[in-house]
C-alpha positions as CSV (number, residue, x, y, z in Angstrom):
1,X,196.0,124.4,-49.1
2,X,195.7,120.4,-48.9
3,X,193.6,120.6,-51.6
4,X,196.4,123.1,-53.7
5,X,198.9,120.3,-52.9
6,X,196.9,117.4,-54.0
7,X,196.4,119.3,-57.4
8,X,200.1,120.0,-58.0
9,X,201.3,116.8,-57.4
10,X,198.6,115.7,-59.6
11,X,200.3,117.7,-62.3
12,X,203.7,117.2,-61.6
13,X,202.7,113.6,-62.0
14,X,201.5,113.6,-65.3
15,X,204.4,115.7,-66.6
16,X,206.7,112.9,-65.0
17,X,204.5,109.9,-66.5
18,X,204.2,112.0,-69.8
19,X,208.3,112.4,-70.0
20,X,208.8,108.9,-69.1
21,X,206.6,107.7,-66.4
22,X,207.0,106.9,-62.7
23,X,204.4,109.3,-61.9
24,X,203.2,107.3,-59.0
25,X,206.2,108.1,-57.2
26,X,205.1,111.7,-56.9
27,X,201.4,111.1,-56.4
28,X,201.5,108.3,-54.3
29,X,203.7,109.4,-51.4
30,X,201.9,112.6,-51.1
31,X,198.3,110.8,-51.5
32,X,199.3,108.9,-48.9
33,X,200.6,111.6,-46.5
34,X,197.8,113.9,-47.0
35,X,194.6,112.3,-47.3
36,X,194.9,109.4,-44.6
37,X,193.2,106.9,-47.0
38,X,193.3,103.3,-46.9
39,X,196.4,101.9,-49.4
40,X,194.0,100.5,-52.1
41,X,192.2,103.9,-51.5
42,X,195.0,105.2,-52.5
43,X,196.6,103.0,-54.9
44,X,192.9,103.4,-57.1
45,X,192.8,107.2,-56.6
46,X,196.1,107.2,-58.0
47,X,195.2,105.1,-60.9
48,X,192.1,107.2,-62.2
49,X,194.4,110.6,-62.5
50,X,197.3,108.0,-64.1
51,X,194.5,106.5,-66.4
52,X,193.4,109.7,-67.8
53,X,197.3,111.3,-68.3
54,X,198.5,108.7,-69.5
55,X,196.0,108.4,-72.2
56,X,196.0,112.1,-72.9
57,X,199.7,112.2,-73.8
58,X,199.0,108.9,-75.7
59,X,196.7,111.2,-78.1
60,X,199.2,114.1,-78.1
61,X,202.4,112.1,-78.8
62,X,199.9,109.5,-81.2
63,X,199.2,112.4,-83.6
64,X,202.7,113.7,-84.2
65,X,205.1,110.2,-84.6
66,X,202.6,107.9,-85.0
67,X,200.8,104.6,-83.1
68,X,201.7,101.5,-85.3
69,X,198.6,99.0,-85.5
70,X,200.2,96.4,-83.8
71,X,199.9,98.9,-80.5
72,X,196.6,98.2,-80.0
73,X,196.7,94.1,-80.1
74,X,199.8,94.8,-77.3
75,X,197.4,97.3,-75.3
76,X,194.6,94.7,-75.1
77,X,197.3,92.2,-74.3
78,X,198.5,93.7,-71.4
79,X,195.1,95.2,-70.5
80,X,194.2,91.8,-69.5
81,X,197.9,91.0,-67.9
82,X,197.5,94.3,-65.8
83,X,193.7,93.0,-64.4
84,X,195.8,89.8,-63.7
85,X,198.2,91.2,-61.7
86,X,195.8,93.8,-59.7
87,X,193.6,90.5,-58.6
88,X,197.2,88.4,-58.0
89,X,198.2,91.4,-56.0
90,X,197.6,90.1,-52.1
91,X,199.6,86.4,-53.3
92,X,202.8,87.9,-54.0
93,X,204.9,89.9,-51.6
94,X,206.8,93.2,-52.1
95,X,209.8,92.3,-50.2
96,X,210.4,89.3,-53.2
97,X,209.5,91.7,-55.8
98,X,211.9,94.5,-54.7
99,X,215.2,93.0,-55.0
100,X,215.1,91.8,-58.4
101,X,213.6,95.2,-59.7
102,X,216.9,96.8,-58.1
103,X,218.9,94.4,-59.9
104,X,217.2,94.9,-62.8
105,X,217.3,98.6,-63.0
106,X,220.7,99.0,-62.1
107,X,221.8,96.2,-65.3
108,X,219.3,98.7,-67.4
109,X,221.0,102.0,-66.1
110,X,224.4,100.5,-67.0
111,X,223.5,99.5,-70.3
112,X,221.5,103.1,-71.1
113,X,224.8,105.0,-69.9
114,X,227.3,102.6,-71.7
115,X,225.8,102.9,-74.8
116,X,225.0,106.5,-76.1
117,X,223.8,104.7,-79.7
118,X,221.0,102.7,-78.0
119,X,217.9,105.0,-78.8
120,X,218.9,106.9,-81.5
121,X,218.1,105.1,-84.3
122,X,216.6,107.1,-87.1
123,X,215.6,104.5,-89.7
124,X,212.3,102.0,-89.4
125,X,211.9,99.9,-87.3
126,X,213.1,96.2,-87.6
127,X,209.6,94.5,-87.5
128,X,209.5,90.5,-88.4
129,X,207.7,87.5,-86.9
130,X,209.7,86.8,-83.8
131,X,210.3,90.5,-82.5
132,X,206.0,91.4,-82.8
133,X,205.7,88.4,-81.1
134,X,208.5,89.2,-78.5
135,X,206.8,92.6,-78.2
136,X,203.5,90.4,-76.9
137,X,205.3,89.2,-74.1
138,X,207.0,92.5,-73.1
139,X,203.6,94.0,-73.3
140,X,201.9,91.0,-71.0
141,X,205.1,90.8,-68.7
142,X,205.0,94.6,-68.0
143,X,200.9,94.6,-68.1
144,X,201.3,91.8,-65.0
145,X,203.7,93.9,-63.4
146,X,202.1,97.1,-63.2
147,X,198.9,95.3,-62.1
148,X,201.2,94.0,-59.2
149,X,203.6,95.9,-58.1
150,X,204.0,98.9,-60.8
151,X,206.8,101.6,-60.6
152,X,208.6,102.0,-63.9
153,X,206.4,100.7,-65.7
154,X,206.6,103.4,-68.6
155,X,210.2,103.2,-68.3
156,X,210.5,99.6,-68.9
157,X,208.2,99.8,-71.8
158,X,210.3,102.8,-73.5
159,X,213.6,100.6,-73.2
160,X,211.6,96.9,-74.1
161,X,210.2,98.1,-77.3
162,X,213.3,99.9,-78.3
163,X,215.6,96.9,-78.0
164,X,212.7,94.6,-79.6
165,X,212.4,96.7,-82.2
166,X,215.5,98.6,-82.9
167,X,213.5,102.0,-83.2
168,X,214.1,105.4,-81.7
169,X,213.3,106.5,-77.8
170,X,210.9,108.8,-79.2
171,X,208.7,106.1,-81.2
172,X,208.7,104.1,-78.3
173,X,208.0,106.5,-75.9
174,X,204.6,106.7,-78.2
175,X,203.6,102.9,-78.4
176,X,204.7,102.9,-74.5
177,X,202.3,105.5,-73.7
178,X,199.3,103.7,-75.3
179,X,199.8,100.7,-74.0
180,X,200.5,102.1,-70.2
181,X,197.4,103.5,-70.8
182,X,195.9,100.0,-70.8
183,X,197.8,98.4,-68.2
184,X,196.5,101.5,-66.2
185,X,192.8,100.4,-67.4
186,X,193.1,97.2,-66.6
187,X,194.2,97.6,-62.9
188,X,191.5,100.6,-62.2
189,X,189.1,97.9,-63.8
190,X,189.6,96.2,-60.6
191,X,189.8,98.4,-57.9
192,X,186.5,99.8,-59.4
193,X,184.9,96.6,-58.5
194,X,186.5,96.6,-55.3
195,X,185.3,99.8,-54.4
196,X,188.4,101.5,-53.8
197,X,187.8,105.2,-55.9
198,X,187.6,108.0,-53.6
199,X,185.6,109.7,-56.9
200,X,185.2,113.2,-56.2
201,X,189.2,113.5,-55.3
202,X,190.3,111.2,-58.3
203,X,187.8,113.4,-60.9
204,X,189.7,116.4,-59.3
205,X,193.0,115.0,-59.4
206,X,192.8,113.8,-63.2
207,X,192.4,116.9,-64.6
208,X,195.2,118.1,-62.9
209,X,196.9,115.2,-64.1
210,X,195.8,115.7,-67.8
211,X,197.4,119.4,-67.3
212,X,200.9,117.8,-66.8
213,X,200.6,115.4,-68.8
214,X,199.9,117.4,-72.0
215,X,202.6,119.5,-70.9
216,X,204.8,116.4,-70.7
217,X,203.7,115.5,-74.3
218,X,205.5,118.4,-75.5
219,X,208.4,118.5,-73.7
220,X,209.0,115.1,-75.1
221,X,208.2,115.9,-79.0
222,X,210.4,119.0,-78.4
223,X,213.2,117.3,-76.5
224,X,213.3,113.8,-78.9
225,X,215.1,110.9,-78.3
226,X,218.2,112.6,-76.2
227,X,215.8,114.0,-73.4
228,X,213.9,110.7,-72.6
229,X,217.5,109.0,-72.3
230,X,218.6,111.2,-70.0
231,X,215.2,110.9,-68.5
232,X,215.3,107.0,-68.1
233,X,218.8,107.5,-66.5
234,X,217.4,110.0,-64.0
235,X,214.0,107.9,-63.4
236,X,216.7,104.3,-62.7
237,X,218.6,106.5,-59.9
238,X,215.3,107.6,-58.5
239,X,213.6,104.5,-58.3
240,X,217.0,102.6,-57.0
241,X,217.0,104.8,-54.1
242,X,213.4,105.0,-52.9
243,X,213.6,101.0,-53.6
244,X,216.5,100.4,-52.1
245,X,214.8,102.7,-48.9
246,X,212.1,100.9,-48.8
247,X,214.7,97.2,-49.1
248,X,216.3,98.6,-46.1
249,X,213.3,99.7,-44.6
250,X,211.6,96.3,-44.5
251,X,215.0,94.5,-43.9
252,X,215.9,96.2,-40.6
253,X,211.9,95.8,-39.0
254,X,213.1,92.2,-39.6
255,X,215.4,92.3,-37.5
């Protein structure tokens, strides 16, 4: 029955990650509960089932809208950024993190909600000197981040490279999903050297994972642009509250 659970939350977090990521907040929690592992235990376990997903829906949603060439150049990019951030991990705490990434979502929820245009685009994408470049430091800022701290990354992604580039949720959702799929490399690079795979479980968990996140794929290409907006605004009040939990959490062990 442990095992059953493991494999369903596996799946149900590669549909999540696959829609519009944020996976880890279904995987995590119940890794966590149910195995007993050490963090990094689980935090690499994790990583190998979001690794695989993610770059299965990657393929999937590649085929159908297209990957752009100057995906791969921001997947290196922020492969490197997201080994960065897994190594910087122990220097930087949570509880400074935490804040900010409530502010932050709650500006981005606003804005998503405020304007229905933002997303919907339907012509090509504005692409000159300064926005590819502006795209490489998205891609490096959210490659650090996910290395170090991680929830929303997809999310951030989708609603970066749309505003960068003036292009549809949909296209973004595409380029996000490769280059998540890095940042998701680049940390498991490092808790691979570390040790930290619990191998049989993670091999198990990633094809659940793969499952979902195929699904996911084609919920996505079926639902367009309007479902991952309403997506992002579900995944901002989500991740609010279980940060804002966690803010309260740590602030009233303080005291």
């Amino acid at each position: 029955m442990t095992f059953g659970v493991l494999l369903g939350a596996a799946a149900l977090a590669g549909w999540v990650d696959a829609v519009i990521g944020g996976g880890g907040l279904v995987l995590i929690p119940v890794l966590m509960s149910v195995t007993g592992m050490p963090s990094a235990a689980v935090l690499a376990t994790n990583k190998v089932a979001a690794f695989t997903g993610t770059a299965s829906a990657a393929v999937t949603m590649g085929r159908r809208v297209g990957i752009p060439r100057r995906t791969w150049g921001y997947a290196a990019l922020a492969f490197v950024m997201s080994g960065c951030g897994a190594l910087a991990v122990s220097l930087v705490e949570e509880s400074v993190i935490r804040p900010l990434i409530i502010v932050l979502l709650l500006a981005v929820g606003l804005f998503v909600a405020l304007k229905p245009s933002f997303g919907t685009e339907t012509g090509l994408p504005r692409v000159t000197g300064r926005r590819v470049a502006a795209g490489a430091a998205l891609a490096a800022a959210v490659g650090f981040y996910d290395g170090i701290f991680g929830p929303g990354t997809g999310m951030f992604l989708i609603l970066g490279l749309t505003a960068v580039f003036s292009q549809a949720f949909l296209s973004s959702a595409a380029m996000a999903k490769v280059i998540n799929t890095a940042t998701n490399l680049g940390a498991l690079t490092v808790f691979i050297a570390g040790g930290h795979v619990a191998w049989r479980l993670a091999l198990a968990l990633a094809v659940a994972n793969v499952i979902g996140a195929q699904l996911g794929a084609r919920t996505v290409l079926a639902g367009g642009s309007k479902l991952v907006r309403w997506a992002l605004l579900v995944l901002v009040v989500v991740l609010c509250a279980r940060l804002g939990w966690q803010e309260w959490g740590s602030v009233a062990k303080s005291t």
